[in-house]
N, C-alpha and C positions, 0 to 999 in steps of 0.2 A: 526330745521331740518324737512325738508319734512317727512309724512309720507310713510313708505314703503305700496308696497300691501299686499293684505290679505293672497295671494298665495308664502308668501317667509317667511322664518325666518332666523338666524343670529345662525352661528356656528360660537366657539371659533379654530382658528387654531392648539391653542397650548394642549388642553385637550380636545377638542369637545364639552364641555359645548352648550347649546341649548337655545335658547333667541327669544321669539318672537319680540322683540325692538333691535335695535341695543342698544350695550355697550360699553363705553369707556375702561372699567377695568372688566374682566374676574370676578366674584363672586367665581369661584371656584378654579383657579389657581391662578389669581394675578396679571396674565399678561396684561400689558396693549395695546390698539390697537391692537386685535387679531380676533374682530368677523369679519367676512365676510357672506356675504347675499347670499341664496340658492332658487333659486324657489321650488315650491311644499309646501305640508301640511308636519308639525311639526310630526317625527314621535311618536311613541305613546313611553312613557319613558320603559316599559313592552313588552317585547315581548308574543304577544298570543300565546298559546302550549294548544295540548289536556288535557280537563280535566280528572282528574282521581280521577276514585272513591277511597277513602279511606278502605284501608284492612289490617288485624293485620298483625304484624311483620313475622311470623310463614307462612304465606301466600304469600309474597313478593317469586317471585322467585331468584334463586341464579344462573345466566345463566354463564354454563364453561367460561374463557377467554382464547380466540385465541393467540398467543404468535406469534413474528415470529421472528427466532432466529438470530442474525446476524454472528454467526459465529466466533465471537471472545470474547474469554471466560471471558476476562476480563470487555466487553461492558455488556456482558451479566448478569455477578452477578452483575454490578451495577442497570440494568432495574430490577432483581430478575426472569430472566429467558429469557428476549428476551420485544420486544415491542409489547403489545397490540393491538391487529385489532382493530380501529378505535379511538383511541387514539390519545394525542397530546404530543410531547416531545417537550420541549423549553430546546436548548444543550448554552449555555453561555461560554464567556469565554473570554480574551485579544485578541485584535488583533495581529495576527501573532504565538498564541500561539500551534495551528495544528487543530482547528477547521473542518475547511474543509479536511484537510488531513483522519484523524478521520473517519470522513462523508465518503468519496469518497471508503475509504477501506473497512469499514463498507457496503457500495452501492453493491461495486463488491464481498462481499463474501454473500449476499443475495441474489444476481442476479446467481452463481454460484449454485445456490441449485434450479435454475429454474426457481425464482421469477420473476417479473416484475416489473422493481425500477425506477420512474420517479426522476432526479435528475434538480433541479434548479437551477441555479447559475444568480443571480442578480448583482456579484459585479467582475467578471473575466471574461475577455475577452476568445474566446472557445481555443486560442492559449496558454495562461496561464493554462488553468483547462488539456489540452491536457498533457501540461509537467507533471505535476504533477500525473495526470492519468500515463505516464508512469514512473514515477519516483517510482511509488505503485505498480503497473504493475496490472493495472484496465485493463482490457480489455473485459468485458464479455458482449455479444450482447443481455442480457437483461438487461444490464444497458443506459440506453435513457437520454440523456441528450440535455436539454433546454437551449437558455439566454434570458431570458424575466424577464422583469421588470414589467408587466401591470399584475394585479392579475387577471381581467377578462381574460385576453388572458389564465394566466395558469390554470384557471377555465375548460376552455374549452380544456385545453390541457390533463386533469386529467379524463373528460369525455370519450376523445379518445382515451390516452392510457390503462385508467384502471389499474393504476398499483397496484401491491400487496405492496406497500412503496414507502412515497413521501417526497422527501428532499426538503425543499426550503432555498437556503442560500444567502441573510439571509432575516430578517423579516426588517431590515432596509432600505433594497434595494427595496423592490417592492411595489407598491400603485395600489392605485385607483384613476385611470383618473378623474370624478367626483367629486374627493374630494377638495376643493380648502384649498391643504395645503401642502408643499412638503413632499417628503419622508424620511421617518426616523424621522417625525415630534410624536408627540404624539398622537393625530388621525388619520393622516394613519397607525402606527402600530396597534393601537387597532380594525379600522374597516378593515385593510387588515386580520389580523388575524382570525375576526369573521367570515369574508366571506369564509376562509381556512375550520374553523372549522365546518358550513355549510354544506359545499361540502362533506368533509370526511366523519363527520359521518352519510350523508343517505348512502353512497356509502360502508361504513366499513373497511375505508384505513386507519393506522397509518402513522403519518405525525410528521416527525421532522424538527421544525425551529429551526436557527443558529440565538443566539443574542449576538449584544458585549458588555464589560465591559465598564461604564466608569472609571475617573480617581477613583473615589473614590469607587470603587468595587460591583458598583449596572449595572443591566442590564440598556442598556442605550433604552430609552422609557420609557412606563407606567408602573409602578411599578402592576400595575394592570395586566398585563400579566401572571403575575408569579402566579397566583391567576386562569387564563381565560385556562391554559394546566393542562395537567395531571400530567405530570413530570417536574421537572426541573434538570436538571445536571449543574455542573459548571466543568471544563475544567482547573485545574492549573496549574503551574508551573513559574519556575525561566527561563528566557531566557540564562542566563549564563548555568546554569545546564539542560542536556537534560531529567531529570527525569519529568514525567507529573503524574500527580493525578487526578482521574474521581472521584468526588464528585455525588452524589443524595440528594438534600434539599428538593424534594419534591417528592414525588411517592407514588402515590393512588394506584398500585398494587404492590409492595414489598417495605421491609427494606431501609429506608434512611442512614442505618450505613455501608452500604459495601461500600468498594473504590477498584478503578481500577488502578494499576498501569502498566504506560509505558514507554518506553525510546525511545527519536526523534532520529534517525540513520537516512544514505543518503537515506536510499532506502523506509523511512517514519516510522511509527510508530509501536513498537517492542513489544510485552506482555513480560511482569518481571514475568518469575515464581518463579527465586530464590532472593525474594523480600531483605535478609538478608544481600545481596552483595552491594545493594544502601542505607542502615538504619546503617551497622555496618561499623566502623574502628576497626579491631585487634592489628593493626599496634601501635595506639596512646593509647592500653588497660590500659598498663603501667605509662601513663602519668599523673598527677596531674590532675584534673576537668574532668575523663572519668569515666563514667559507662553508662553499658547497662540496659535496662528496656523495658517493654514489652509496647505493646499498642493494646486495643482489637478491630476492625474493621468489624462490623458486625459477622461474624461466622468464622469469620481468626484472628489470632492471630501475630504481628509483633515482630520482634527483634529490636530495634531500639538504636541507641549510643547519647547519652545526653553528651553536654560538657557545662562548667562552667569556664571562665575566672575572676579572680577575682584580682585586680592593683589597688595599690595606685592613688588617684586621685588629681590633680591637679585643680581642679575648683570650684568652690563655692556651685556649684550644683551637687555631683558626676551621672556621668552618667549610666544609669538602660536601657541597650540594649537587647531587647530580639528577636532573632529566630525562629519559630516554637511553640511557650510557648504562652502564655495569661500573656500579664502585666502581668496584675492587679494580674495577679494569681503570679507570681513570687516577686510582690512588699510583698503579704500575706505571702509566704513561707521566706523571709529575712526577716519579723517583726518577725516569728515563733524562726528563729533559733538564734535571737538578744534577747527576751523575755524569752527562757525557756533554750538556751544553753549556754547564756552569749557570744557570739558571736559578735562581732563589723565591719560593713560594712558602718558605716557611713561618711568615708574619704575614701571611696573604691570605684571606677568603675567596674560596674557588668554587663558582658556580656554572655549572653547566648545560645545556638545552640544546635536544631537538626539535625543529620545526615542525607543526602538526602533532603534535603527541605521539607521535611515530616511535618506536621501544626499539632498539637496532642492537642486534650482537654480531655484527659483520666486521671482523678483524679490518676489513679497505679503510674504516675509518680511523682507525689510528693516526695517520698523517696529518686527514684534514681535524682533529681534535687537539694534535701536537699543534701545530699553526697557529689556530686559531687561539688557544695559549697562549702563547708567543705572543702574537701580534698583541692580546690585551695587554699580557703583563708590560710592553713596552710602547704601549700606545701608538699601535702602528696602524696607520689604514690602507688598507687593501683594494685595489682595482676585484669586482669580479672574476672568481678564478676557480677551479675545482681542483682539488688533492686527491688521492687516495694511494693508500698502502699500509702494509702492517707493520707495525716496530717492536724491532727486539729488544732484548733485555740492555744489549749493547750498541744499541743506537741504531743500528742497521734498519736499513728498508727492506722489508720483502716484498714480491710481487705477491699477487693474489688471484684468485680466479677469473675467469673470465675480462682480463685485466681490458683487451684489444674493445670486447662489447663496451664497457664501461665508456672507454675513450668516445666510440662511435654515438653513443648515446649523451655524452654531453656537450659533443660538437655538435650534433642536432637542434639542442636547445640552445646555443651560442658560446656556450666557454670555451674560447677561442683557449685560454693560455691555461695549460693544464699540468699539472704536479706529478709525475709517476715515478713507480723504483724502476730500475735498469727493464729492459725487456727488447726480444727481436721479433719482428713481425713484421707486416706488409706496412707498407707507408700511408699516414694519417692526417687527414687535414689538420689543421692550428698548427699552432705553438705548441710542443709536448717539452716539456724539460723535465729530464730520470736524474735523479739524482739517487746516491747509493745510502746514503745516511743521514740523521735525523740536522747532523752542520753543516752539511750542503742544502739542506733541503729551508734552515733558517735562514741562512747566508744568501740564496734566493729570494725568498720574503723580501728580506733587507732591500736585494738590489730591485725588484717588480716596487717598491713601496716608491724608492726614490725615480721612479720612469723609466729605466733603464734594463733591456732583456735581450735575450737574445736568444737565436730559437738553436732548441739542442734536438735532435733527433737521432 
Protein backbone atom coordinates (compact mmCIF):
# COMPACT_ATOMS: atom_id res chain seq x y z
CA UNK A 1 0.00 0.00 0.00
CA UNK A 2 1.17 3.34 -0.93
CA UNK A 3 2.18 5.48 1.66
CA UNK A 4 -0.23 8.32 2.95
CA UNK A 5 1.08 11.98 3.70
CA UNK A 6 2.53 13.18 6.66
CA UNK A 7 -0.33 15.78 6.89
CA UNK A 8 -3.33 13.12 7.42
CA UNK A 9 -4.04 10.40 9.80
CA UNK A 10 -6.67 7.53 9.96
CA UNK A 11 -9.78 7.73 12.22
CA UNK A 12 -11.92 4.71 13.33
CA UNK A 13 -15.65 5.38 12.19
CA UNK A 14 -16.98 3.43 14.66
CA UNK A 15 -15.11 4.56 18.15
CA UNK A 16 -12.81 7.29 16.69
CA UNK A 17 -9.75 5.41 17.58
CA UNK A 18 -6.65 7.50 15.99
CA UNK A 19 -4.08 5.76 13.74
CA UNK A 20 -1.28 7.52 12.04
CA UNK A 21 -1.20 4.30 9.39
CA UNK A 22 -4.17 3.01 8.05
CA UNK A 23 -5.78 -0.27 9.79
CA UNK A 24 -7.58 -3.05 8.69
CA UNK A 25 -9.19 -3.98 12.32
CA UNK A 26 -9.84 -1.18 14.71
CA UNK A 27 -7.35 -1.98 18.02
CA UNK A 28 -9.84 -0.66 20.15
CA UNK A 29 -13.34 -1.64 19.12
CA UNK A 30 -12.88 -4.62 16.80
CA UNK A 31 -14.45 -3.44 13.98
CA UNK A 32 -13.20 -4.23 10.91
CA UNK A 33 -12.67 -1.74 7.78
CA UNK A 34 -13.63 1.48 9.68
CA UNK A 35 -10.47 3.85 9.53
CA UNK A 36 -10.87 6.53 7.01
CA UNK A 37 -8.12 9.13 6.30
CA UNK A 38 -8.41 12.95 7.52
CA UNK A 39 -6.03 15.81 6.54
CA UNK A 40 -4.25 17.82 9.15
CA UNK A 41 -1.89 16.82 12.27
CA UNK A 42 -2.91 13.97 14.79
CA UNK A 43 -4.68 15.84 17.52
CA UNK A 44 -2.82 15.79 20.78
CA UNK A 45 -4.57 12.53 22.93
CA UNK A 46 -4.84 15.33 26.09
CA UNK A 47 -6.40 18.24 25.90
CA UNK A 48 -4.36 21.44 27.05
CA UNK A 49 -6.20 23.45 30.16
CA UNK A 50 -4.79 26.09 32.53
CA UNK A 51 -2.52 24.92 35.11
CA UNK A 52 -3.29 25.13 38.45
CA UNK A 53 -1.26 25.53 41.28
CA UNK A 54 -1.96 22.92 43.91
CA UNK A 55 -3.93 24.32 47.37
CA UNK A 56 -5.20 22.32 50.42
CA UNK A 57 -8.50 21.17 50.59
CA UNK A 58 -9.71 23.84 53.16
CA UNK A 59 -8.75 26.58 50.47
CA UNK A 60 -10.67 25.11 47.39
CA UNK A 61 -13.59 27.43 47.00
CA UNK A 62 -17.08 26.07 47.27
CA UNK A 63 -18.92 28.57 44.60
CA UNK A 64 -23.22 28.56 45.17
CA UNK A 65 -24.98 26.49 42.34
CA UNK A 66 -27.44 28.27 40.12
CA UNK A 67 -30.40 25.93 39.87
CA UNK A 68 -33.01 26.81 37.32
CA UNK A 69 -36.31 25.32 38.12
CA UNK A 70 -38.44 23.83 35.61
CA UNK A 71 -41.51 24.07 37.18
CA UNK A 72 -42.62 20.65 37.55
CA UNK A 73 -42.30 19.27 40.76
CA UNK A 74 -41.75 16.06 40.03
CA UNK A 75 -38.70 16.82 37.30
CA UNK A 76 -37.59 18.80 39.89
CA UNK A 77 -36.97 16.28 42.93
CA UNK A 78 -35.44 13.99 40.57
CA UNK A 79 -32.49 16.91 39.42
CA UNK A 80 -32.57 17.57 43.59
CA UNK A 81 -34.04 21.02 43.00
CA UNK A 82 -34.07 22.19 39.25
CA UNK A 83 -30.80 22.03 36.66
CA UNK A 84 -27.60 23.48 37.28
CA UNK A 85 -26.24 26.72 35.24
CA UNK A 86 -24.01 25.17 33.04
CA UNK A 87 -24.42 21.58 33.42
CA UNK A 88 -25.05 18.79 31.22
CA UNK A 89 -28.21 16.43 31.65
CA UNK A 90 -28.26 13.23 29.32
CA UNK A 91 -32.46 12.39 29.66
CA UNK A 92 -32.61 8.56 28.06
CA UNK A 93 -35.14 6.47 27.40
CA UNK A 94 -37.38 3.92 24.64
CA UNK A 95 -38.31 5.37 21.72
CA UNK A 96 -41.89 6.67 21.86
CA UNK A 97 -41.84 6.36 25.53
CA UNK A 98 -42.64 10.63 26.00
CA UNK A 99 -39.25 11.77 25.88
CA UNK A 100 -39.72 14.75 24.02
CA UNK A 101 -43.14 15.30 25.43
CA UNK A 102 -41.32 15.47 28.89
CA UNK A 103 -38.82 18.07 27.11
CA UNK A 104 -41.26 20.23 25.40
CA UNK A 105 -43.46 20.92 28.77
CA UNK A 106 -40.61 21.09 30.74
CA UNK A 107 -39.34 23.99 27.78
CA UNK A 108 -42.56 25.91 28.19
CA UNK A 109 -42.93 26.01 32.00
CA UNK A 110 -39.21 27.58 31.98
CA UNK A 111 -39.94 29.78 29.26
CA UNK A 112 -43.20 30.97 31.43
CA UNK A 113 -40.99 32.26 34.35
CA UNK A 114 -39.22 34.54 31.61
CA UNK A 115 -36.44 32.38 30.69
CA UNK A 116 -35.04 31.97 27.43
CA UNK A 117 -35.11 28.29 26.18
CA UNK A 118 -33.37 27.34 23.03
CA UNK A 119 -35.20 24.00 21.87
CA UNK A 120 -33.64 21.59 19.08
CA UNK A 121 -35.30 19.14 17.57
CA UNK A 122 -33.10 16.87 15.10
CA UNK A 123 -35.46 14.07 14.52
CA UNK A 124 -39.32 15.90 13.87
CA UNK A 125 -40.32 17.71 11.16
CA UNK A 126 -41.59 21.53 12.73
CA UNK A 127 -45.32 20.20 11.68
CA UNK A 128 -44.91 17.25 14.12
CA UNK A 129 -43.26 19.04 17.09
CA UNK A 130 -46.20 21.95 16.37
CA UNK A 131 -48.88 19.18 17.13
CA UNK A 132 -47.48 18.10 19.97
CA UNK A 133 -46.63 21.63 21.24
CA UNK A 134 -50.27 22.04 21.13
CA UNK A 135 -51.40 18.93 22.21
CA UNK A 136 -49.11 20.33 25.82
CA UNK A 137 -50.34 23.69 25.17
CA UNK A 138 -46.67 25.06 24.80
CA UNK A 139 -47.13 28.17 23.59
CA UNK A 140 -44.74 30.64 25.38
CA UNK A 141 -42.73 33.33 23.14
CA UNK A 142 -39.63 32.58 24.93
CA UNK A 143 -39.69 29.32 23.94
CA UNK A 144 -37.48 29.45 20.27
CA UNK A 145 -37.45 26.47 18.62
CA UNK A 146 -34.89 25.08 15.87
CA UNK A 147 -34.57 22.04 13.24
CA UNK A 148 -31.15 21.66 12.63
CA UNK A 149 -29.10 18.95 12.37
CA UNK A 150 -25.40 20.50 11.89
CA UNK A 151 -23.91 20.96 15.40
CA UNK A 152 -21.96 23.96 14.02
CA UNK A 153 -25.01 25.66 12.77
CA UNK A 154 -26.51 25.28 16.47
CA UNK A 155 -23.26 26.43 17.85
CA UNK A 156 -23.91 29.45 16.35
CA UNK A 157 -27.46 29.40 16.96
CA UNK A 158 -26.79 29.33 21.00
CA UNK A 159 -24.30 32.33 20.42
CA UNK A 160 -27.38 34.32 19.00
CA UNK A 161 -29.92 33.34 21.14
CA UNK A 162 -28.30 33.09 24.37
CA UNK A 163 -30.44 31.12 25.99
CA UNK A 164 -31.07 30.53 29.80
CA UNK A 165 -31.76 26.42 28.76
CA UNK A 166 -30.88 24.39 25.89
CA UNK A 167 -32.54 21.26 24.68
CA UNK A 168 -31.17 19.39 21.96
CA UNK A 169 -33.15 16.22 20.88
CA UNK A 170 -31.54 14.17 20.43
CA UNK A 171 -27.84 13.64 20.47
CA UNK A 172 -28.27 10.93 17.69
CA UNK A 173 -29.57 13.19 15.20
CA UNK A 174 -27.17 15.94 14.83
CA UNK A 175 -23.31 15.79 13.80
CA UNK A 176 -20.49 17.15 12.48
CA UNK A 177 -20.16 17.97 8.92
CA UNK A 178 -16.25 17.30 9.11
CA UNK A 179 -16.50 14.20 10.57
CA UNK A 180 -16.54 11.35 8.10
CA UNK A 181 -18.84 9.00 9.87
CA UNK A 182 -22.73 9.21 9.99
CA UNK A 183 -24.83 10.29 12.57
CA UNK A 184 -25.67 8.47 15.48
CA UNK A 185 -22.46 6.70 14.81
CA UNK A 186 -20.14 6.35 17.91
CA UNK A 187 -17.97 9.45 17.01
CA UNK A 188 -20.31 11.72 15.92
CA UNK A 189 -22.08 11.36 19.26
CA UNK A 190 -18.98 11.61 21.35
CA UNK A 191 -17.32 14.64 19.29
CA UNK A 192 -20.87 16.31 18.82
CA UNK A 193 -21.30 16.12 22.41
CA UNK A 194 -17.93 17.54 23.34
CA UNK A 195 -18.37 20.45 21.11
CA UNK A 196 -21.93 21.00 23.06
CA UNK A 197 -20.20 20.81 26.10
CA UNK A 198 -17.60 23.47 25.01
CA UNK A 199 -20.02 25.91 24.12
CA UNK A 200 -22.00 25.81 27.36
CA UNK A 201 -19.75 25.79 29.77
CA UNK A 202 -17.92 29.29 28.79
CA UNK A 203 -21.26 30.69 28.13
CA UNK A 204 -22.83 28.91 31.70
CA UNK A 205 -25.95 27.43 29.82
CA UNK A 206 -27.52 24.08 31.23
CA UNK A 207 -28.11 21.74 28.33
CA UNK A 208 -30.10 18.73 28.31
CA UNK A 209 -29.54 16.03 25.58
CA UNK A 210 -32.26 13.34 24.63
CA UNK A 211 -30.53 9.70 24.05
CA UNK A 212 -32.35 6.41 23.01
CA UNK A 213 -32.58 3.03 24.51
CA UNK A 214 -31.37 0.27 22.75
CA UNK A 215 -32.82 -3.11 22.61
CA UNK A 216 -30.87 -4.37 25.37
CA UNK A 217 -31.47 -1.20 27.78
CA UNK A 218 -28.14 0.65 27.37
CA UNK A 219 -28.06 4.15 25.78
CA UNK A 220 -27.49 3.64 22.42
CA UNK A 221 -23.90 5.30 21.34
CA UNK A 222 -20.75 5.52 23.54
CA UNK A 223 -21.22 4.14 26.73
CA UNK A 224 -18.75 6.77 27.36
CA UNK A 225 -21.36 9.35 27.38
CA UNK A 226 -22.76 8.52 30.43
CA UNK A 227 -19.48 9.07 32.05
CA UNK A 228 -18.81 12.78 29.63
CA UNK A 229 -22.68 14.75 31.51
CA UNK A 230 -23.42 15.49 34.67
CA UNK A 231 -26.62 13.84 35.06
CA UNK A 232 -28.14 11.02 33.65
CA UNK A 233 -32.03 10.21 33.92
CA UNK A 234 -33.63 7.27 32.48
CA UNK A 235 -37.30 7.74 31.26
CA UNK A 236 -39.41 4.26 32.03
CA UNK A 237 -42.37 2.74 31.47
CA UNK A 238 -44.73 0.03 30.07
CA UNK A 239 -46.32 1.05 26.73
CA UNK A 240 -49.47 -0.83 27.54
CA UNK A 241 -49.63 1.11 31.07
CA UNK A 242 -49.66 4.90 31.03
CA UNK A 243 -47.68 5.17 34.31
CA UNK A 244 -43.96 6.65 33.55
CA UNK A 245 -40.99 6.52 36.13
CA UNK A 246 -38.07 9.41 36.05
CA UNK A 247 -35.15 7.50 37.40
CA UNK A 248 -31.47 9.61 38.16
CA UNK A 249 -28.39 7.06 37.89
CA UNK A 250 -26.29 9.57 37.93
CA UNK A 251 -26.29 13.20 39.50
CA UNK A 252 -23.15 15.16 40.60
CA UNK A 253 -25.55 17.68 42.42
CA UNK A 254 -28.35 15.52 44.29
CA UNK A 255 -29.68 12.15 45.38
CA UNK A 256 -29.87 9.42 42.81
CA UNK A 257 -32.66 7.71 44.95
CA UNK A 258 -35.60 10.08 44.17
CA UNK A 259 -38.11 8.91 41.35
CA UNK A 260 -40.51 10.92 39.53
CA UNK A 261 -43.72 9.83 38.84
CA UNK A 262 -46.23 10.50 35.90
CA UNK A 263 -49.18 9.31 33.96
CA UNK A 264 -49.34 9.84 29.71
CA UNK A 265 -53.08 11.37 29.22
CA UNK A 266 -54.22 13.09 25.80
CA UNK A 267 -53.27 16.20 26.68
CA UNK A 268 -49.40 14.86 27.60
CA UNK A 269 -47.89 14.08 30.66
CA UNK A 270 -49.62 14.41 34.36
CA UNK A 271 -47.64 14.59 37.96
CA UNK A 272 -49.12 11.51 40.23
CA UNK A 273 -49.43 13.11 43.59
CA UNK A 274 -51.51 10.58 45.07
CA UNK A 275 -48.92 7.99 44.07
CA UNK A 276 -50.89 5.00 46.28
CA UNK A 277 -53.87 4.90 43.60
CA UNK A 278 -51.28 3.47 40.78
CA UNK A 279 -48.98 0.90 43.56
CA UNK A 280 -52.13 -0.28 45.55
CA UNK A 281 -55.18 -2.71 44.55
CA UNK A 282 -57.77 -2.78 47.53
CA UNK A 283 -60.08 -4.36 45.52
CA UNK A 284 -57.81 -7.93 45.24
CA UNK A 285 -56.53 -7.19 49.32
CA UNK A 286 -58.56 -10.21 50.19
CA UNK A 287 -57.23 -12.51 47.60
CA UNK A 288 -54.58 -15.29 47.91
CA UNK A 289 -50.84 -13.99 46.94
CA UNK A 290 -51.70 -10.05 47.94
CA UNK A 291 -50.00 -7.87 50.38
CA UNK A 292 -48.96 -4.49 50.59
CA UNK A 293 -45.33 -3.34 51.59
CA UNK A 294 -43.63 -0.27 51.60
CA UNK A 295 -40.66 1.03 49.31
CA UNK A 296 -38.34 3.98 50.33
CA UNK A 297 -37.47 6.32 47.34
CA UNK A 298 -35.18 8.76 48.21
CA UNK A 299 -37.11 11.00 50.98
CA UNK A 300 -40.67 9.54 50.03
CA UNK A 301 -41.93 6.71 51.22
CA UNK A 302 -44.39 4.41 48.69
CA UNK A 303 -47.38 2.10 49.27
CA UNK A 304 -46.97 -0.41 46.98
CA UNK A 305 -49.16 -4.07 46.22
CA UNK A 306 -46.84 -7.32 45.72
CA UNK A 307 -48.66 -10.27 44.22
CA UNK A 308 -47.58 -13.86 44.06
CA UNK A 309 -48.98 -16.43 41.75
CA UNK A 310 -48.11 -19.91 42.60
CA UNK A 311 -49.55 -23.22 39.92
CA UNK A 312 -48.83 -26.50 39.61
CA UNK A 313 -46.41 -26.86 36.71
CA UNK A 314 -46.54 -28.89 33.92
CA UNK A 315 -42.86 -28.75 32.32
CA UNK A 316 -39.72 -30.13 33.04
CA UNK A 317 -38.39 -26.88 34.07
CA UNK A 318 -41.01 -25.08 36.11
CA UNK A 319 -41.15 -21.62 35.13
CA UNK A 320 -39.63 -18.66 37.79
CA UNK A 321 -41.40 -15.29 36.10
CA UNK A 322 -40.69 -12.31 37.73
CA UNK A 323 -42.24 -8.41 37.45
CA UNK A 324 -40.94 -5.53 39.06
CA UNK A 325 -38.50 -8.03 41.51
CA UNK A 326 -34.71 -8.92 40.86
CA UNK A 327 -34.64 -12.77 39.88
CA UNK A 328 -32.01 -13.78 41.29
CA UNK A 329 -33.40 -12.15 44.35
CA UNK A 330 -36.64 -13.99 44.15
CA UNK A 331 -34.97 -17.45 43.12
CA UNK A 332 -32.81 -16.59 47.05
CA UNK A 333 -36.29 -15.86 48.86
CA UNK A 334 -37.85 -19.49 47.32
CA UNK A 335 -34.60 -21.41 48.45
CA UNK A 336 -35.18 -19.37 51.99
CA UNK A 337 -38.68 -20.45 52.42
CA UNK A 338 -38.00 -24.42 50.87
CA UNK A 339 -34.87 -24.50 53.48
CA UNK A 340 -36.10 -23.21 56.72
CA UNK A 341 -40.03 -23.49 56.19
CA UNK A 342 -40.24 -26.89 54.75
CA UNK A 343 -42.09 -25.39 51.93
CA UNK A 344 -42.01 -27.20 48.37
CA UNK A 345 -42.17 -25.02 44.92
CA UNK A 346 -40.30 -27.40 42.95
CA UNK A 347 -43.12 -28.80 40.60
CA UNK A 348 -44.65 -25.30 40.95
CA UNK A 349 -44.66 -22.21 38.39
CA UNK A 350 -43.87 -19.06 40.26
CA UNK A 351 -45.04 -15.86 39.05
CA UNK A 352 -44.54 -12.66 40.40
CA UNK A 353 -45.78 -8.68 40.11
CA UNK A 354 -45.65 -5.33 41.27
CA UNK A 355 -48.55 -3.06 41.13
CA UNK A 356 -48.05 -0.19 38.63
CA UNK A 357 -45.10 -1.29 36.76
CA UNK A 358 -43.26 0.05 39.56
CA UNK A 359 -39.18 -1.89 39.44
CA UNK A 360 -38.26 -2.04 43.27
CA UNK A 361 -34.71 -3.21 44.66
CA UNK A 362 -35.70 -2.41 48.38
CA UNK A 363 -34.57 -5.27 50.58
CA UNK A 364 -38.21 -4.19 53.09
CA UNK A 365 -39.76 -6.21 50.60
CA UNK A 366 -38.53 -9.44 51.28
CA UNK A 367 -41.16 -10.24 53.95
CA UNK A 368 -44.12 -8.92 52.19
CA UNK A 369 -42.88 -11.31 48.84
CA UNK A 370 -42.22 -14.30 51.36
CA UNK A 371 -46.05 -14.02 52.42
CA UNK A 372 -47.41 -13.41 49.65
CA UNK A 373 -45.87 -16.89 48.64
CA UNK A 374 -46.93 -18.49 51.28
CA UNK A 375 -50.38 -17.52 51.19
CA UNK A 376 -50.64 -18.58 47.23
CA UNK A 377 -48.91 -21.65 47.47
CA UNK A 378 -51.50 -22.79 50.29
CA UNK A 379 -54.36 -20.90 49.15
CA UNK A 380 -54.59 -18.69 51.96
CA UNK A 381 -56.54 -15.31 51.89
CA UNK A 382 -55.62 -12.61 53.67
CA UNK A 383 -57.47 -9.64 55.44
CA UNK A 384 -55.60 -6.26 54.25
CA UNK A 385 -52.40 -5.97 55.92
CA UNK A 386 -48.77 -4.56 55.15
CA UNK A 387 -45.31 -6.55 55.86
CA UNK A 388 -41.95 -5.38 55.49
CA UNK A 389 -38.47 -6.59 56.33
CA UNK A 390 -35.51 -8.17 54.90
CA UNK A 391 -34.56 -12.08 54.99
CA UNK A 392 -31.52 -13.85 55.44
CA UNK A 393 -30.10 -16.51 54.12
CA UNK A 394 -31.31 -18.33 57.49
CA UNK A 395 -34.66 -17.24 57.80
CA UNK A 396 -34.09 -14.45 59.98
CA UNK A 397 -35.87 -10.90 59.73
CA UNK A 398 -34.03 -7.89 59.58
CA UNK A 399 -35.01 -4.44 60.22
CA UNK A 400 -34.51 -1.97 57.65
CA UNK A 401 -34.23 1.62 57.28
CA UNK A 402 -36.32 3.94 58.23
CA UNK A 403 -38.51 1.08 59.63
CA UNK A 404 -40.61 3.75 62.33
CA UNK A 405 -41.53 6.13 58.90
CA UNK A 406 -42.64 3.19 57.09
CA UNK A 407 -44.99 2.15 59.92
CA UNK A 408 -46.33 5.84 60.21
CA UNK A 409 -46.91 5.99 56.65
CA UNK A 410 -49.10 2.90 56.32
CA UNK A 411 -51.13 3.68 59.26
CA UNK A 412 -52.03 6.95 57.44
CA UNK A 413 -53.54 5.03 54.62
CA UNK A 414 -55.31 2.53 57.03
CA UNK A 415 -53.18 -0.76 57.69
CA UNK A 416 -54.27 -1.06 60.64
CA UNK A 417 -52.35 -4.80 61.26
CA UNK A 418 -48.78 -4.62 60.21
CA UNK A 419 -45.90 -7.33 59.87
CA UNK A 420 -42.36 -5.93 61.29
CA UNK A 421 -38.92 -7.60 62.34
CA UNK A 422 -38.08 -6.81 66.10
CA UNK A 423 -37.45 -2.97 66.68
CA UNK A 424 -37.71 -0.26 69.81
CA UNK A 425 -39.06 2.95 69.27
CA UNK A 426 -41.79 5.29 70.36
CA UNK A 427 -45.26 3.70 70.48
CA UNK A 428 -47.39 3.31 67.21
CA UNK A 429 -50.80 3.41 66.34
CA UNK A 430 -52.37 -0.23 65.03
CA UNK A 431 -51.62 -3.57 65.49
CA UNK A 432 -47.74 -3.93 64.82
CA UNK A 433 -46.76 -7.72 65.35
CA UNK A 434 -42.36 -8.14 65.11
CA UNK A 435 -41.76 -11.14 64.60
CA UNK A 436 -37.88 -12.31 64.37
CA UNK A 437 -38.18 -15.07 61.68
CA UNK A 438 -39.30 -16.06 58.34
CA UNK A 439 -41.97 -19.26 61.09
CA UNK A 440 -43.10 -16.77 63.09
CA UNK A 441 -43.80 -14.54 60.54
CA UNK A 442 -45.97 -17.73 58.50
CA UNK A 443 -47.21 -18.99 61.73
CA UNK A 444 -48.92 -15.39 61.80
CA UNK A 445 -50.39 -15.53 58.31
CA UNK A 446 -51.94 -18.69 59.51
CA UNK A 447 -53.32 -17.46 62.67
CA UNK A 448 -54.68 -13.44 60.93
CA UNK A 449 -56.11 -15.97 58.00
CA UNK A 450 -58.26 -17.91 60.52
CA UNK A 451 -59.62 -14.29 62.49
CA UNK A 452 -57.66 -14.73 65.25
CA UNK A 453 -54.68 -11.78 66.46
CA UNK A 454 -53.47 -10.31 68.96
CA UNK A 455 -51.52 -7.25 69.12
CA UNK A 456 -47.81 -7.54 69.92
CA UNK A 457 -45.84 -4.45 70.51
Amino acid sequence: MSSHRRDSYFVCQNCGYQSLRWLGRCPECGEWNTFLEKEGTQPASRASSPVSRPLPISQVSSGEATRVRTGISEFDRVLGGGIVSGSCLLLAGEPGIGKSTLLLEAANAVAQQGKKVLYISGEEAPAQLKMRADRVRASSLNLIVSFQNDVEVIIGLIEEVKPDLLIVDSIQAVCLADLPASPGSVLQVRESASRFFSSIKSQNIPLILVGHVTKEGSIAGPKLLEHMVDVVLYFEGDRISPTRILRAQKNRFGDTTEIGIFQMVPEGLREVNEQEQLFLNQEAAYSPGNVATTVLEGARVLMVGVQALVSPSYLAIPRRVTNGFDYNRLLVILAILEKTANLRFGQKDVYTNVLGGLRIDDPACDLALAVALYSSLEEISLPSFAAFGELGLGGEIRAVPSLEKRIQHAARLGFNLILTPPFKGQRLEGTIHMVGDIKKALAFVRQISRGGIEKNE
